[in-house]
C-alpha positions in Angstrom: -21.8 -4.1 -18.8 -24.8 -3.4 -20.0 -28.0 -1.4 -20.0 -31.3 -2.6 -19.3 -34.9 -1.7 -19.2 -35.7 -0.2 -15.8 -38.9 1.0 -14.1 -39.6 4.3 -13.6 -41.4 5.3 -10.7 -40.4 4.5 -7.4 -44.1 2.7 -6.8 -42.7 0.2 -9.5 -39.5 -0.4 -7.8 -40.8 -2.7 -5.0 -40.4 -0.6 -2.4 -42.2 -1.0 1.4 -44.5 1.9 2.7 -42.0 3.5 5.5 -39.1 4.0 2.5 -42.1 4.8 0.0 -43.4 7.7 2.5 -39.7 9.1 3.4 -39.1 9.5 -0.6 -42.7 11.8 -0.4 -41.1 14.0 2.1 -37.8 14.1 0.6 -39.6 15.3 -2.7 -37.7 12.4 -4.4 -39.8 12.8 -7.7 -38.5 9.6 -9.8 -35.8 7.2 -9.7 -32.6 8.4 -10.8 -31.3 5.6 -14.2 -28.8 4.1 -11.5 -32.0 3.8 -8.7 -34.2 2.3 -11.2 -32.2 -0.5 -12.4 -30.0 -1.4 -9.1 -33.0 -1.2 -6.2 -35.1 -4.5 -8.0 -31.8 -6.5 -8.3 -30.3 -5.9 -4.9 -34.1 -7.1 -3.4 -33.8 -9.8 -5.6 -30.8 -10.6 -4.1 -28.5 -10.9 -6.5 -24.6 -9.6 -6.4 -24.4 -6.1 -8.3 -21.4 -4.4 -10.0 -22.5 -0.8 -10.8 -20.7 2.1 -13.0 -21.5 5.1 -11.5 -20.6 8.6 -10.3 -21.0 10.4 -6.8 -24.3 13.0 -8.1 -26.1 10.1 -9.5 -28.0 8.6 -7.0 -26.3 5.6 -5.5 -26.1 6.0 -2.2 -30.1 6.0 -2.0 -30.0 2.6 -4.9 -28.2 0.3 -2.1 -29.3 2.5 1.1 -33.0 1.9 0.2 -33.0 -1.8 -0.1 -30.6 -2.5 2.2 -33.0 -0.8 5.0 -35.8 -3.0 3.4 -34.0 -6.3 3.7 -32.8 -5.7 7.2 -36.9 -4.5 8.1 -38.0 -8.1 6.6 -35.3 -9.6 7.9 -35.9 -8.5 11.5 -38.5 -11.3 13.3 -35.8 -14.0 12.9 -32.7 -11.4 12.9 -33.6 -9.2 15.9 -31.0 -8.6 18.5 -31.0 -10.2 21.9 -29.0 -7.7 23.5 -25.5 -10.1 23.4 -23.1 -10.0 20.5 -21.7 -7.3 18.5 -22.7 -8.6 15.3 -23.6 -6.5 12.4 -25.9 -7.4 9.1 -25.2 -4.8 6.5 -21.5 -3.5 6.0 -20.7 -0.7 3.5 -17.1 0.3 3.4 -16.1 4.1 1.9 -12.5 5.1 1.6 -12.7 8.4 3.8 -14.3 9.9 6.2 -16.4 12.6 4.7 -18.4 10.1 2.1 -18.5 7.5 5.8 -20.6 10.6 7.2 -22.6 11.7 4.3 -23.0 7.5 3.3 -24.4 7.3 6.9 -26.5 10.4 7.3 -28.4 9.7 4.3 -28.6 6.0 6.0 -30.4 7.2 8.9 -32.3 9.7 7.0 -34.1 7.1 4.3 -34.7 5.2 7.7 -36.5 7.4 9.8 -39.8 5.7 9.5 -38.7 2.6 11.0 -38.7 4.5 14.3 -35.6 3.6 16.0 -36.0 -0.7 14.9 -32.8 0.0 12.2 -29.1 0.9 14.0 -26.7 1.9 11.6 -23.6 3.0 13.5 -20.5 5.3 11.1 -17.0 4.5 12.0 -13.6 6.2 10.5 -10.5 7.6 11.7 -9.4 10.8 13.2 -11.7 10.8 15.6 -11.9 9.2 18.8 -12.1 5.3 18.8 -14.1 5.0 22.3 -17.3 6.7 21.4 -17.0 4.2 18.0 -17.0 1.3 20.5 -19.9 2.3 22.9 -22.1 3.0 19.8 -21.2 -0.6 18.3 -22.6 -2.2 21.8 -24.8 -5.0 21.1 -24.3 -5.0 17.4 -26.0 -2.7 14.7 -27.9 -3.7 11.8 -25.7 -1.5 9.0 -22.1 0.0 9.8 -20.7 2.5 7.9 -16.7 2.3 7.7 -13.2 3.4 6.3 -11.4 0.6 6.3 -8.5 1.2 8.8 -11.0 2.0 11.8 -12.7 -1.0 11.3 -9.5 -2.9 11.7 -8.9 -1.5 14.6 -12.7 -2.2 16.1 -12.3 -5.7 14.8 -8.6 -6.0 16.8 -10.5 -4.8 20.3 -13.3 -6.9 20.1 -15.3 -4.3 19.5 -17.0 -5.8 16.1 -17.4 -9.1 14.3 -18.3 -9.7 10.7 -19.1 -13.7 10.6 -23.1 -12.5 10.2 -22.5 -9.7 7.8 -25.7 -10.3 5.1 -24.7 -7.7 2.8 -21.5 -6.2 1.9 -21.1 -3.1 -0.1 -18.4 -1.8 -1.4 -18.8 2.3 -2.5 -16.0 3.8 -4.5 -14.3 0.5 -4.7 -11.5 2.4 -7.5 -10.8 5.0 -5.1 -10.3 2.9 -2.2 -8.1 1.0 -4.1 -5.9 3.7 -5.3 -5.8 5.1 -1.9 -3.7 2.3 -0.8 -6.4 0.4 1.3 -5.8 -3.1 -0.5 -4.2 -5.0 1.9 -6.7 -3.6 4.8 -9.6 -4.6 2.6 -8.4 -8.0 1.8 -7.8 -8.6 5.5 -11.6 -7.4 6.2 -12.7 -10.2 3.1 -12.0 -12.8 5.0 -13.7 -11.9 8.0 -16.8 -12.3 6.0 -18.6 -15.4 5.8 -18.4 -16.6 2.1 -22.1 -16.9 1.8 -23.7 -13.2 1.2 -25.2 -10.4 -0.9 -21.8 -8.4 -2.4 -22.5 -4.6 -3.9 -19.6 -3.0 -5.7 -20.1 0.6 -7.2 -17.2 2.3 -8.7 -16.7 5.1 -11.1 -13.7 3.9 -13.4 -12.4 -0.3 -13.4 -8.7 0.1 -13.2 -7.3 -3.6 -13.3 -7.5 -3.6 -9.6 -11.4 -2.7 -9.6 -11.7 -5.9 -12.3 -9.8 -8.4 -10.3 -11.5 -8.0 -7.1 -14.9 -8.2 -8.7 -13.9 -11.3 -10.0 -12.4 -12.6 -7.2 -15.5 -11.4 -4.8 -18.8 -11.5 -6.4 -21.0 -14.4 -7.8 -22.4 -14.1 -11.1 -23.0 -10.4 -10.8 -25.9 -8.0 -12.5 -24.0 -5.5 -14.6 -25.0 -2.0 -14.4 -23.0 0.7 -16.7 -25.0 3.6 -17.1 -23.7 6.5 -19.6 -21.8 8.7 -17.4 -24.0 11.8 -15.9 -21.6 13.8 -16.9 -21.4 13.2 -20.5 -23.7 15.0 -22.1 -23.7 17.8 -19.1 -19.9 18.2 -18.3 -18.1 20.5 -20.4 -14.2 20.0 -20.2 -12.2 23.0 -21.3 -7.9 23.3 -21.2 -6.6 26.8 -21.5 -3.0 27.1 -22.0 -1.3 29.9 -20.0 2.6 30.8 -19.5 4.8 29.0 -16.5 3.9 31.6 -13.9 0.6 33.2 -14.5 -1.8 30.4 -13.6 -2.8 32.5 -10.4 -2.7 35.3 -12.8 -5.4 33.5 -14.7 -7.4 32.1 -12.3 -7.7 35.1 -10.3 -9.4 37.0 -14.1 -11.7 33.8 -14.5 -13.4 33.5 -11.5 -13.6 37.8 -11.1 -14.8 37.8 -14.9 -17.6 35.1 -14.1 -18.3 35.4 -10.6 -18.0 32.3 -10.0 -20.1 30.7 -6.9 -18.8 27.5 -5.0 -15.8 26.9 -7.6 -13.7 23.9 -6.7 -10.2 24.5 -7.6 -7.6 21.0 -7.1 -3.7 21.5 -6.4 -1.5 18.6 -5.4 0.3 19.3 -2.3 -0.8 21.0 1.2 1.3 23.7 1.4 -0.1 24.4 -1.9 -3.6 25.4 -0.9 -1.6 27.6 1.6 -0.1 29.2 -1.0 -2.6 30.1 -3.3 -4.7 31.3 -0.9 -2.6 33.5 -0.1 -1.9 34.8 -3.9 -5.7 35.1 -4.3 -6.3 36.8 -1.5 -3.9 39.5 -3.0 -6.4 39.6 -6.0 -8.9 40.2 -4.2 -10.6 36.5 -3.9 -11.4 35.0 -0.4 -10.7 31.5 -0.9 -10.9 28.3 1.8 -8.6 25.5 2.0 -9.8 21.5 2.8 -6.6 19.4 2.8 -5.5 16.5 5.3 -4.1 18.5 7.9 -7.4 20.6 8.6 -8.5 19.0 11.8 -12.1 16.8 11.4 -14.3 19.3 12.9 -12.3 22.1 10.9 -13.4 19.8 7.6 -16.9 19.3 8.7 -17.7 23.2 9.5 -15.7 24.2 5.3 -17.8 21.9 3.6 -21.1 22.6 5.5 -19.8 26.2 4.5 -18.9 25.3 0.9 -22.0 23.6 0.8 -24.3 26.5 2.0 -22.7 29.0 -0.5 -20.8 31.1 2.3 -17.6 30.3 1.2 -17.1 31.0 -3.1 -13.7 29.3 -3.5 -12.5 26.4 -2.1 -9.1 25.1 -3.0 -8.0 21.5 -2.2 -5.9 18.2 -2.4 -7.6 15.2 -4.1 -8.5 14.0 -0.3 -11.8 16.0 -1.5 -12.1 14.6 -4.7 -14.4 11.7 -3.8 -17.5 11.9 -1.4 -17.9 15.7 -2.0 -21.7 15.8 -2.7 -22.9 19.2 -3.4 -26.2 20.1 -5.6 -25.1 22.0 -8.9 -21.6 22.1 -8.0 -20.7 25.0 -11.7 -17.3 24.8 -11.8 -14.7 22.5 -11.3 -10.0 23.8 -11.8 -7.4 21.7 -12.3 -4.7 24.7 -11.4 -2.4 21.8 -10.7 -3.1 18.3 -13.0 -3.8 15.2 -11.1 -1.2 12.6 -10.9 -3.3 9.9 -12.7 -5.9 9.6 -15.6 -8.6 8.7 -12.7 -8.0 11.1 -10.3 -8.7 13.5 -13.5 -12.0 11.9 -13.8 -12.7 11.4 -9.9 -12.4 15.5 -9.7 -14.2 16.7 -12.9 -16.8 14.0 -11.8 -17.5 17.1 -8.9 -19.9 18.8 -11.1 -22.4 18.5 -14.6 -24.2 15.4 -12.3 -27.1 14.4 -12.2 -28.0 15.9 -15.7 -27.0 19.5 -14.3 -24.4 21.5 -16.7 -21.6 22.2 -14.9 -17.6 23.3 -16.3 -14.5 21.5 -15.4 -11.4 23.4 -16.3 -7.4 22.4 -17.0 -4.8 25.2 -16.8 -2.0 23.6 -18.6 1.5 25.3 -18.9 4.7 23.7 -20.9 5.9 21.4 -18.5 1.9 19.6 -18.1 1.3 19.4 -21.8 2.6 15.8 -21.9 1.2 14.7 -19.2 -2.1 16.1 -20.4 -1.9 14.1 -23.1 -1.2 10.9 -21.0 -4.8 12.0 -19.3 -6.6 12.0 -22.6 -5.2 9.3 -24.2 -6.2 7.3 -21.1 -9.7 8.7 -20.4 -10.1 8.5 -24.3 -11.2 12.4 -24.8 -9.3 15.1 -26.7 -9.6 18.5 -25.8 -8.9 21.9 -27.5 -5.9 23.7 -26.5 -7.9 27.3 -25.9 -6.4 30.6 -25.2 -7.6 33.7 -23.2 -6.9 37.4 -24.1 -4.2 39.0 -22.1 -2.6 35.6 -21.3 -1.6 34.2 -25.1 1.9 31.9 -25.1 4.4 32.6 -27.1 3.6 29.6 -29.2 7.4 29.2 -30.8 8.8 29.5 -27.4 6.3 26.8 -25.8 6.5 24.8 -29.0 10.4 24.3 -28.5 10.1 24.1 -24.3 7.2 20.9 -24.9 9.8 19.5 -27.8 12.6 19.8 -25.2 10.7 17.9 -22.3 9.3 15.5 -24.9 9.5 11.6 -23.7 12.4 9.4 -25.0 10.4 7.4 -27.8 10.0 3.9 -28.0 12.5 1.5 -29.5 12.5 1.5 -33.2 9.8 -1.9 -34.4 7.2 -1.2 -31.8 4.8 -0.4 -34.7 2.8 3.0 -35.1 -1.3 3.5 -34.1 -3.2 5.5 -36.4 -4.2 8.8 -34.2 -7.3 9.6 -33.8 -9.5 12.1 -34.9 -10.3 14.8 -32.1 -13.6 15.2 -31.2 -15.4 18.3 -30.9 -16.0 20.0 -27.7 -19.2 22.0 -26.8 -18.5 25.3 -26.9 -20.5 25.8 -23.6 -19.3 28.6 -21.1 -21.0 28.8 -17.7 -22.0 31.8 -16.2 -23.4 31.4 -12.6 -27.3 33.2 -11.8 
């Protein structure tokens, strides 16, 4: 992939008047690198692999001329009142990025008066109200992928005149387990159309669908957001004071709307509950919390009236919140791209922001696994009051070490660590 010249204003972008005037009120300044270089090749018409964070402006880069094609498109594409047809189809692998994909849908398209239906679909919710929207069709559809295999099996939906397909956080949907539901929605789809795929890592997965589903594709990679505004820190802290620690950090900084990751439900439970002991009001957002219960904590998370929020990687993606500071990893995630899916929660869109790793004996090799993967290396830091007893953790990490490879594989020459910013965040 590759970078490429790329306007930047959105007057240069090709844009019509009803989008242009919605960007005024919005106070949309300039185009975002992503915007600039993905809006002229999706009106062009051409298929569009993109590299990209959540925080960096995607939604609006196929939103905008998505609305624009189906506004053109409309004298020879307008609905006759039969059919359940729909034109533009953007799948999302979970509910909360189906809303927020869908509300900033309707809001880019409020100068088109009423003339573009987009309709959001996804599960939990009932399926009823899902199929009297859909009646008579709608120009763009918003969908998790499960929910719209169950619209498609009652009749409620058809995809033979889908236009444009995107695909938004194609790795995560992927690793969520939705492959064999998305391969059974590709061949719904006519064979002719426009195909959008944005995604934030390329796992082998991510590569062999784009290969298998778009046609000579415009590659966009853009230098992560994050890179230059993301500081990643790992602090190493005996088995059994991580709450300890965490409860000092975010009392020391005053942390506002910190995002703290653990790996299991009862989990958030849990050190709630510990927190709360210290002192620290903190929310939970995990699977079980009913839709409307998720809706109202991130509305709340959003707003600034809750501080902490602890929660399961169900959050990790489609969490779009302005100058998110501070992102913990009190448990590690289970792969090398969750890791990057979660830090990926703050430092966008060229704000700094921290993401933080409290490691103990037993995660320091699979910490390593997440470097070597991500291709970072990180600085094994300390605080005051919590220092290891580095002999003892020395011989607990030698004792969990990995049986090594049989002898022959060959050795690769380790590389050189680079430096982290020394950057600490301190909230206003």
């Amino acid at each position: 992939m590759t970078n490429t010249t790329a306007p930047t204003n959105f007057s240069d972008l090709g844009l019509i008047s009803p989008l242009m005037a919605r960007l005024t009120e919005l106070e949309y300044q300039q185009p975002t690198p992503i915007q600039a270089q993905v809006i002229p090749s999706v009106l062009a018409g051409r298929d569009l692999i993109a590299g990209a964070n959540t925080g960096s402006g995607k939604t609006a880069a196929f939103a905008l001329p998505l609305l624009q094609q189906i506004h053109e498109d409309a004298p020879l594409d307008r609905r006759s009142g039969k059919g359940n047809y729909v034109s533009g189809l953007i799948l999302v692998p979970t509910r909360e990025l189906a809303k927020q994909v869908a509300d900033s849908v309707k809001s880019y398209a409020v100068h088109f008066n009423g003339a573009i239906k987009t309709v959001c679909v996804f599960g939990g919710v009932s399926v009823n109200t899902q199929m009297q929207a859909l009646r008579g069709g709608t120009d763009i559809l918003v969908a998790t992928p499960g929910r719209l295999l169950d619209l498609i099996s009652s009749n409620a939906i058809k995809l033979d005149k889908v236009k444009t397909l995107v695909l938004d956080e194609a790795d995560r949907m992927l690793s969520l387990g939705f492959t064999e539901e998305l391969d059974a929605i590709l061949k719904l789809l006519p064979s002719k159309k426009q195909t959008l795929l944005f995604s934030a890592t390329f796992p082998e997965q991510v590569k062999t669908l784009t290969h298998e589903l778009l046609n000579d594709p415009i590659e966009v990679q853009l230098q992560s957001a994050n890179a230059s505004t993301l500081v990643q820190r790992v602090f190493e802290v005996e088995k059994g004071r991580k709450t300890a620690l965490l409860a000092h950090l975010i009392q020391q900084h005053e942390w506002r709307q910190a995002l703290i990751f653990v790996n299991a439900k009862n989990s958030c439970e849990h050190l709630a509950d510990k927190l709360y002991k210290r002192g620290i009001i903190a929310e939970v957002f995990h699977g079980d919390k009913g839709q409307g219960s998720r809706t109202r904590i991130l509305e709340d998370f959003k707003s600034g009236e809750i501080d902490v929020l602890i929660a399961t990687d169900i959050a990790a993606r489609g969490l779009d919140i302005e100058k998110l500071p501070v992102v913990i990893n009190f448990d590690l995630p289970r792969s090398p791209s969750d890791y990057m899916h979660r830090i990926g929660r703050s430092g966008r869109a060229g704000e700094v922001g921290l993401a933080l790793s409290l490691i103990d004996h037993e995660d320091y090799h699979h910490f390593t696994i997440i470097e070597k993967k991500n291709k970072i290396r990180l600085e094994r830091e300390q605080i005051e009051g919590f220092e290891v007893d580095e002999e003892a953790t020395a011989a607990l990490v030698a004792a969990l070490k990995p049986v090594a490879p049989p002898a022959g594989t060959g050795k690769k020459k380790k590389k050189k660590a680079p430096k982290n910013q020394d950057v600490w965040l301190r909230n206003n």
